[in-house]
C-alpha positions in Angstrom: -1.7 -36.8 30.5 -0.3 -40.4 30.1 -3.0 -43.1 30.0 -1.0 -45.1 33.6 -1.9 -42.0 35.6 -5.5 -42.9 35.8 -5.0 -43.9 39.5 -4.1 -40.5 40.4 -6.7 -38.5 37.7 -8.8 -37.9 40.2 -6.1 -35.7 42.3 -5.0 -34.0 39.3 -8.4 -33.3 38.2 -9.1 -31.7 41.5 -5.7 -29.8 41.3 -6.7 -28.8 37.8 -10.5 -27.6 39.2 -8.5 -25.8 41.5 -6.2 -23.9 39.0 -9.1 -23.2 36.5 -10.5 -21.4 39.8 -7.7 -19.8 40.7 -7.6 -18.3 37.2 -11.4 -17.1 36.4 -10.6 -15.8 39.6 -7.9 -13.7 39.0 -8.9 -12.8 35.7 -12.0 -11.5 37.3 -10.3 -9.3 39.1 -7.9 -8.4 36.5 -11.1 -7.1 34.7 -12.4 -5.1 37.5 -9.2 -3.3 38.5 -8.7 -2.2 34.6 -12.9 -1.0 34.2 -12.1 0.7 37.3 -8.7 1.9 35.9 -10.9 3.1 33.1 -13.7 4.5 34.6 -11.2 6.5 36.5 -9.1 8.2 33.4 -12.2 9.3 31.6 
């Protein structure tokens, strides 16, 4: 991230926040579907 977007970090950071979120998130999910995936072959 250039140094002369300091003005608008703040924004991106919360737009970053947001995506780190949206990821753990889906990730989580991801993990559940395949333990339940799992859980149902065996």
């Amino acid at each position: 991230m250039p140094l002369s977007q300091t003005g608008s970090s703040s924004h991106t950071y919360i737009r970053v926040t947001y995506r780190c979120h949206r990821i753990k998130r889906g990730l989580t999910r991801t993990q559940i579907s395949k333990s339940y995936v799992m859980t149902d072959v065996s």
